[in-house]
Z-matrix of the N, CA and C atoms (Angstrom, degrees):
N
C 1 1.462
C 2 1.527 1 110.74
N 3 1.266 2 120.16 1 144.71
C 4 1.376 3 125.67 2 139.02
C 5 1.515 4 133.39 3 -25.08
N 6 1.353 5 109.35 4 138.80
C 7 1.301 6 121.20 5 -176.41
C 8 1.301 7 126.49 6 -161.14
N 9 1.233 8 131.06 7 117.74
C 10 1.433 9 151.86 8 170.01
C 11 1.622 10 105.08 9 -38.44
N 12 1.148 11 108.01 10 131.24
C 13 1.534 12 109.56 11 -172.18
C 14 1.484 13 113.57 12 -55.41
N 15 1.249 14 98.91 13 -37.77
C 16 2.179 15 122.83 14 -177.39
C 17 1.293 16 73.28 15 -61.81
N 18 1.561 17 117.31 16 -80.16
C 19 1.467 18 108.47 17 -145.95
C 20 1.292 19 126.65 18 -46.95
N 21 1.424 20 125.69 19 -32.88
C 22 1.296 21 144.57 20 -157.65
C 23 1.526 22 93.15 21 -82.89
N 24 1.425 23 128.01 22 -60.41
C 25 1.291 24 151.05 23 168.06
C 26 1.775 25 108.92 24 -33.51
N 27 1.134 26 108.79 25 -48.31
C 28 1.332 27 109.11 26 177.33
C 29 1.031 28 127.52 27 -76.35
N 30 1.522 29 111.86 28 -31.30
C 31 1.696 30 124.47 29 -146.73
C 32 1.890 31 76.28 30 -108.22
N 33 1.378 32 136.82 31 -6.87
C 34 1.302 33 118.71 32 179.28
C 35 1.526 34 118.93 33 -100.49
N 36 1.600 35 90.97 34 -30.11
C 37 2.129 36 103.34 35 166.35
C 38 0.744 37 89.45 36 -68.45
N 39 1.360 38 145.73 37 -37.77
C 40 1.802 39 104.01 38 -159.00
C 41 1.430 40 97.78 39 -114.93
N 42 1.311 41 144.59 40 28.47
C 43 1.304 42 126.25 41 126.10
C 44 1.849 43 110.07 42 -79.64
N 45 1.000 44 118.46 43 -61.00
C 46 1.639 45 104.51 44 173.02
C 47 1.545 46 123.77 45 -59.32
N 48 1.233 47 113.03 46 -26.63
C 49 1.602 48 98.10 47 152.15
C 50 1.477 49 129.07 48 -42.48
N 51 1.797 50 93.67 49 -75.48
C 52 1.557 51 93.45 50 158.96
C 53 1.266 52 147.35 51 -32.92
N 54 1.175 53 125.37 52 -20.23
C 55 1.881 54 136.67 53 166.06
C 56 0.958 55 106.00 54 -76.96
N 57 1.619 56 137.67 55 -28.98
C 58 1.521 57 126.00 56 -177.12
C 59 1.320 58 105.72 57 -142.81
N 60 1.635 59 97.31 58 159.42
C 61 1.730 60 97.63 59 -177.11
C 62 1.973 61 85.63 60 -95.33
N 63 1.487 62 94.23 61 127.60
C 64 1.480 63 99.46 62 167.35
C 65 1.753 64 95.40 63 -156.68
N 66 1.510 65 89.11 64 94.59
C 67 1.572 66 102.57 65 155.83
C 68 1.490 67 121.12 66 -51.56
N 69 1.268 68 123.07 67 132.55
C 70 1.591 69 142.24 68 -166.48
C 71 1.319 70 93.51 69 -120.65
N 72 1.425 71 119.31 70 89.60
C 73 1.437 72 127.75 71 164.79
C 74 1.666 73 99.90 72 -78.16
N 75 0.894 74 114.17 73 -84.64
C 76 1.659 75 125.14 74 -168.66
C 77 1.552 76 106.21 75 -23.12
N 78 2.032 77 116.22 76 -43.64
C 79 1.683 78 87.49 77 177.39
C 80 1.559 79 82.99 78 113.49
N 81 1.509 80 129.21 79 -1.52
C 82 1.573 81 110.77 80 -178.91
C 83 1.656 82 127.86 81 -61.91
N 84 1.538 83 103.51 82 -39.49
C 85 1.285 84 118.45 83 -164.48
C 86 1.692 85 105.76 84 -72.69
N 87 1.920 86 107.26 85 -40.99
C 88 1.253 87 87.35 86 -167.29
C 89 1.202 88 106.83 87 -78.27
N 90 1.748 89 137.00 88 -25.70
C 91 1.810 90 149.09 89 163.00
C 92 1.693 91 84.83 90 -23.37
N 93 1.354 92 140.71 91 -72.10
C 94 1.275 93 129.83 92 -127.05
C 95 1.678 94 95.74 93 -101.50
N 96 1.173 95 127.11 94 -9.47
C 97 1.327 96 138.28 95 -163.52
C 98 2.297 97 85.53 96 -95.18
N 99 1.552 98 107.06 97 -62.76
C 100 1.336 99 99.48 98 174.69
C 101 1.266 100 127.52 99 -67.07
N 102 1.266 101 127.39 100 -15.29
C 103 1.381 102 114.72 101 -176.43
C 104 1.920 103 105.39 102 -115.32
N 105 1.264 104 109.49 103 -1.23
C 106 1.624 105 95.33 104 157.00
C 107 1.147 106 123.74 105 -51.28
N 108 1.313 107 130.04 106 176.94
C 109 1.268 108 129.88 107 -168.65
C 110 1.311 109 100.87 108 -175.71
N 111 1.587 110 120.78 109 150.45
C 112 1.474 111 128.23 110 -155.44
C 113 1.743 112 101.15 111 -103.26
N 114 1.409 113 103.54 112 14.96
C 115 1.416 114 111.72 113 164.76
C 116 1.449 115 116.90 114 -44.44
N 117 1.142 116 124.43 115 106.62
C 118 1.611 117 103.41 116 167.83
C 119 1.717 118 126.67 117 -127.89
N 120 0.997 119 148.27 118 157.65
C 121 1.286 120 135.40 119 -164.89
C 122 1.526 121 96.86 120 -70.77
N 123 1.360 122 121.38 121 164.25
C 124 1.136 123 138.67 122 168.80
C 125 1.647 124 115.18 123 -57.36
N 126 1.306 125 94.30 124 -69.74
C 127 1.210 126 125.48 125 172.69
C 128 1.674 127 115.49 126 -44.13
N 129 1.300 128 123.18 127 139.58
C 130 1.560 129 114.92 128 178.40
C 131 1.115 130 112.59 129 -74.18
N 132 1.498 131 137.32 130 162.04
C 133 1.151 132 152.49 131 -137.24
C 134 1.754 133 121.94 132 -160.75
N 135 1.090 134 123.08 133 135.21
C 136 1.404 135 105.69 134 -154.12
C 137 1.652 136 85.29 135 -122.24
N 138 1.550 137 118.07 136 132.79
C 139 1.684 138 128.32 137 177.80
C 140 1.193 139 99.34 138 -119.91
N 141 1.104 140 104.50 139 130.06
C 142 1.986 141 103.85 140 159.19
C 143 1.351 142 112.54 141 -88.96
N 144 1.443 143 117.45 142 -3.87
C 145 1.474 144 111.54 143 179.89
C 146 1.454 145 146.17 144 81.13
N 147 1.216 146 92.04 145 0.50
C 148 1.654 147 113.18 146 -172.34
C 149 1.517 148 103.17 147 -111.10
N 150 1.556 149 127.03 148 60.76
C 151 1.478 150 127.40 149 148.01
C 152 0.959 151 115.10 150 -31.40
N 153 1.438 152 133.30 151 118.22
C 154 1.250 153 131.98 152 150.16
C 155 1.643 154 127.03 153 -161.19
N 156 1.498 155 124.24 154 141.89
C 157 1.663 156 105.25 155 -146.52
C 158 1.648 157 119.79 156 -34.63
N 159 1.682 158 99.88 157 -45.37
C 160 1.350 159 114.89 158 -161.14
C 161 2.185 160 88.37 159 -60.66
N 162 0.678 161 174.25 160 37.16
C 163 1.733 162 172.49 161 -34.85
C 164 1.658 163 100.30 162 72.31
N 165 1.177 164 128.43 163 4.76
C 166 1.388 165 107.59 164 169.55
C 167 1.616 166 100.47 165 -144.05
N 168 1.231 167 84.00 166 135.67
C 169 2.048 168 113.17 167 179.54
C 170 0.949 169 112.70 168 -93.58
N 171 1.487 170 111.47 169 121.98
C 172 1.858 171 110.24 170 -178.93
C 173 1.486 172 109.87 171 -120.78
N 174 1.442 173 127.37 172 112.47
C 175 1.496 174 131.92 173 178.03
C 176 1.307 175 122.50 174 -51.37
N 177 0.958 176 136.78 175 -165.20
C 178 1.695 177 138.85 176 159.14
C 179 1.149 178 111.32 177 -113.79
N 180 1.272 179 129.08 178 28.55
C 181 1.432 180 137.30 179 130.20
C 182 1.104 181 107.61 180 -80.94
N 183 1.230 182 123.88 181 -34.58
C 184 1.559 183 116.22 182 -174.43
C 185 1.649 184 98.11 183 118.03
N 186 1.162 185 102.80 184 -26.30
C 187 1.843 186 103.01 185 -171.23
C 188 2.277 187 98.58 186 -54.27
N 189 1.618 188 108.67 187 153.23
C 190 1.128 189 119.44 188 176.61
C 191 1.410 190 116.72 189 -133.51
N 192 1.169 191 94.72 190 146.06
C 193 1.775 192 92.84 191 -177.29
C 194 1.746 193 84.53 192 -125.87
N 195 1.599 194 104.66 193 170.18
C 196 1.357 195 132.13 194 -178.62
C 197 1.718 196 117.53 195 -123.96
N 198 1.191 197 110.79 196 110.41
C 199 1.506 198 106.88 197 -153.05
C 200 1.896 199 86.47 198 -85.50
């Protein structure tokens, strides 16, 4: 099925949240939870599904991609 980037994003932290206690001092989870967006390409898109920090590239602009 289809899925909203938020949605997908949400509904996947908080099953892998849930498996471990990992306190989020710094503020990462909820940053990526507020600034998703249900933007999605037109075009289909292929996920393997496995979000996780070490899967995201951050520039020195600050810009991020999601491997």
């Amino acid at each position: 099925p289809r899925h909203s980037a938020s949605g997908y994003l949400s509904a996947d932290l908080a099953r892998r949240r849930a498996a471990v206690a990992a306190p989020d001092p710094s503020g990462t989870w909820a940053w990526l939870q507020r600034t998703a967006t249900d933007d999605v390409p037109t075009d289909a898109v292929l996920c393997h599904g496995d979000f996780h920090p070490l899967n995201v590239l951050a520039d020195h602009d600050g810009s991020l991609g999601l491997v």
